[in-house]
N, C-alpha and C positions, 0 to 999 in steps of 0.2 A: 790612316785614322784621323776625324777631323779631332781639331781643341777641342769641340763639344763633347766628343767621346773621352779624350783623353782626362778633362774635368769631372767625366763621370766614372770613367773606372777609378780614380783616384777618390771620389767622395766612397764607391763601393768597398775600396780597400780599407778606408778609414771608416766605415762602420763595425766589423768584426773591434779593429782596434778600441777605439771607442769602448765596444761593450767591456774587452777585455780593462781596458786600464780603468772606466770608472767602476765597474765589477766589484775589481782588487779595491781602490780605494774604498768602497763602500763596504768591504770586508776589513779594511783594516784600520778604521774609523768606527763600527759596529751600526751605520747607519746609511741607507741607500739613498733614502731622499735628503741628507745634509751632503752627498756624495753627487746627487744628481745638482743638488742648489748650487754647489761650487762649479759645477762643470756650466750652469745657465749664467751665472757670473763670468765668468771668463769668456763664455762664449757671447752673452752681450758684449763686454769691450772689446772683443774682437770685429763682430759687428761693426760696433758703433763707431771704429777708428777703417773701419774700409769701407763705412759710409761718409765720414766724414772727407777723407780724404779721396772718395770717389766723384765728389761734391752731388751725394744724393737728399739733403738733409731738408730743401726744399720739397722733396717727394712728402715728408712729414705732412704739409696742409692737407694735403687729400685723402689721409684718412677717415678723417668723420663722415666723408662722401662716400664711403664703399660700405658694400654688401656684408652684414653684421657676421655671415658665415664663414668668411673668408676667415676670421678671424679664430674659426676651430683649429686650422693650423698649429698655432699653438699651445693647444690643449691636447695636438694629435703627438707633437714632439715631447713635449710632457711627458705622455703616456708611456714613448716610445723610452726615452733616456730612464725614468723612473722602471719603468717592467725591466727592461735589461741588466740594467743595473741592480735588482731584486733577484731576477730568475740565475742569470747568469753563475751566479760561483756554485749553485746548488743543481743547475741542469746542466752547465758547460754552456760555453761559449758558442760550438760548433752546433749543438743541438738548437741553442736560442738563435741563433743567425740563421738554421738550416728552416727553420717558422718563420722567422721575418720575411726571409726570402721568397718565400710560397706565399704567405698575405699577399708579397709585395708583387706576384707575379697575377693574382687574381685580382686585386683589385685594380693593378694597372692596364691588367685585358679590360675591365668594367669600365675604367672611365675613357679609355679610348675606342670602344665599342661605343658606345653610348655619347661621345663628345663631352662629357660632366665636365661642369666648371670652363667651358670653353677649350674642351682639350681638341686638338686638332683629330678628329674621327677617321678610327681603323678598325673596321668589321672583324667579327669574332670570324675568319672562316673557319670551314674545316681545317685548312694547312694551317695557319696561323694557332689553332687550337692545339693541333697535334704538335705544331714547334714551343708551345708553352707546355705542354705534357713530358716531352723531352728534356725541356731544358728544368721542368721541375725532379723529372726522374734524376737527372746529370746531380743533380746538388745531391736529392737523397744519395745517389752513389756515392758519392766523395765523402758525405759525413758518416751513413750508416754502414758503408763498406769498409772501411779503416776498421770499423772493427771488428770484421770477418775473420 
C-alpha cells in the first residue's frame, strides 16, 4: 500500500470519528453549530501551524488569482461538519456515515468520469460501475446488517 493510500484510509477512519466526537459534543453543549465553530477553530490552527511550518504561506498571494468556485470548498465542509454534527446523535452515526459514503461514491464516479475541476479522467464503464454498486451494497451490508 502506497503513503497515499495509507493518508487516505486514515483521513477515512477519522471521518466516522469526527462525526462521532463532534456529535457528542454538540449534544452535550445543546448546540451543533457552536460545536461545529469549535471543531473549524481548532482545525484552522491546525492548519495554519502545518502551513506554517510547511513553509506554504507564500502560496497565500495567489489566491485572489483563482477561480471564485474553488472556494465552495469551504461551504461544502461547512455543510458537511454542520449536517453530521446535527443528524448524527438523532439518526446514529453508522447510518450518517453509511449516506456520506454513497454521496461520496457518486459523486466521485461524476467527477472522474467527466474530469470536473481537472480531475484526472476515469470512464464510468460497465466494470467500474458494477465495482461502485458492490462496494455501495458492501457498506449497506455492514451497517444495515448488524441489525439483522
Amino acid at each position: 500500500m502506497t503513503h497515499q493510500a495509507l493518508i487516505m484510509l486514515a483521513a477515512g477512519i477519522g471521518i466516522p470519528l469526527l462525526a462521532a466526537l463532534n456529535a457528542r459534543l454538540g449534544a452535550n453543549i445543546g448546540s451543533p453549530a457552536a460545536a461545529a465553530l469549535i471543531l473549524f477553530i481548532v482545525a484552522f490552527a491546525a492548519t495554519a501551524v502545518t502551513m506554517v511550518l510547511s513553509g506554504g504561506t507564500g502560496a497565500l498571494a495567489d489566491l485572489p488569482d483563482q477561480p471564485r468556485h474553488l472556494f465552495l470548498a469551504g461551504l461544502l465542509v461547512a455543510f458537511y461538519v454542520l449536517s453530521i454534527t446535527w443528524v448524527a446523535p438523532t439518526f446514529g452515526v453508522g447510518n450518517a456515515v453509511f449516506f456520506v459514503l454513497l454521496g461520496q461514491l457518486i459523486s466521485a464516479a461524476a467527477i472522474d468520469h467527466f474530469g470536473l475541476f481537472g480531475a484526472q479522467v476515469a470512464s464510468l464503464s460497465p466494470m467500474r460501475a458494477a465495482g461502485i454498486v458492490v462496494m455501495a451494497a458492501g457498506v449497506a451490508l455492514t451497517q444495515f446488517g448488524a441489525r439483522g
